[in-house]
C-alpha positions as CSV (number, residue, x, y, z in Angstrom):
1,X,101.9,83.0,108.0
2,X,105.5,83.3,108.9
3,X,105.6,87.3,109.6
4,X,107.9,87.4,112.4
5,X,111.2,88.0,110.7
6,X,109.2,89.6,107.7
7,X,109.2,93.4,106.5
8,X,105.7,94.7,106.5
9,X,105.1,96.8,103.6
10,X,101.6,98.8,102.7
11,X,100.9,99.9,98.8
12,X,99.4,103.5,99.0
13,X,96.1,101.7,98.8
14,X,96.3,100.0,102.0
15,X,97.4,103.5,103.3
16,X,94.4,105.0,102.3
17,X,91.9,102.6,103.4
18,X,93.5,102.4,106.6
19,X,92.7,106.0,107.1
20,X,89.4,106.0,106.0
21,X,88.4,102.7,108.1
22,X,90.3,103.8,111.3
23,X,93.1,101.0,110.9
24,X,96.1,101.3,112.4
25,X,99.4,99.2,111.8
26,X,99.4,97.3,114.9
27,X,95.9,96.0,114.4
28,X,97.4,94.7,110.6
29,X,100.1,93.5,112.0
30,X,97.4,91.1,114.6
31,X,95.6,90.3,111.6
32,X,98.3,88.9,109.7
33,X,100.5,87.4,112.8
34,X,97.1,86.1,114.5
35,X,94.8,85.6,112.4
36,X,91.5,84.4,113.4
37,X,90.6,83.4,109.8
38,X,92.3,83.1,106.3
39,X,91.7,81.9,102.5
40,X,93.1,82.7,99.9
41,X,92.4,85.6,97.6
42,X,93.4,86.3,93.8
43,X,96.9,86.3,92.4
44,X,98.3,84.3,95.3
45,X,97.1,87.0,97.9
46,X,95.9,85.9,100.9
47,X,92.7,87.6,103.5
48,X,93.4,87.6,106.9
49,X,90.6,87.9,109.4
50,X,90.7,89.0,112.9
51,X,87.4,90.0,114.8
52,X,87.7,93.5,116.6
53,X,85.5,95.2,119.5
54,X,82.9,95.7,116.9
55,X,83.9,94.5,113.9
56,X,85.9,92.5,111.6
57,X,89.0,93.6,109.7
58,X,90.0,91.9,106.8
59,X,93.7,92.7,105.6
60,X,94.9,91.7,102.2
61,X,98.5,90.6,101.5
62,X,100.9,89.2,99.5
63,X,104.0,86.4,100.9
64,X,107.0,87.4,99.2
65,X,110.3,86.1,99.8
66,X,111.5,89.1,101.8
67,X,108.5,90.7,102.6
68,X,104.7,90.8,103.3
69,X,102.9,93.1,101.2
70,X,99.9,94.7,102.3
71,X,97.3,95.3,99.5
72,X,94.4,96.9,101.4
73,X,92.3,96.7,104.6
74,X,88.9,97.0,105.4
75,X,86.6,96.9,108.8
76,X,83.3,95.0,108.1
77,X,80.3,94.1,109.9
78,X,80.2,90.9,109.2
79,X,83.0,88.7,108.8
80,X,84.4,85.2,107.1
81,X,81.0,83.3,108.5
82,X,78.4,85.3,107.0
């Protein structure tokens, strides 16, 4: 997706599902740089998959220009096949 030389931002959304789901920024930062899985998501966002121990987070984000914006993340228990 291009993140290398990108700022990652996170809306207070993203913040606060991180907390709740146990996310940390490294494991956004995987799911974004690496992700196992993508499509795209409303208003030109874009989900990125990455499988987990466990589970599967899915972190949605937005390309800008200058910038990746994070809109939220969630850890699921079943991911992009099913």
């Amino acid at each position: 997706m291009g993140v290398s030389m990108k700022v990652i931002q996170y809306s207070r959304h993203a913040k606060n599902r991180m907390r709740l789901h146990e996310i940390s920024e490294s494991e956004i930062e995987d799911a974004i740089g690496d992700a196992d899985f993508t499509e795209p998501s409303v208003e030109g966002r874009i989900n990125a998959w990455k499988k987990s121990a466990d589970k599967f987070i899915r972190v949605t984000c937005k390309n800008e220009p200058s910038r990746i914006m994070v809109i939220t993340a969630v850890k699921k228990k079943k991911g992009w096949e099913g």
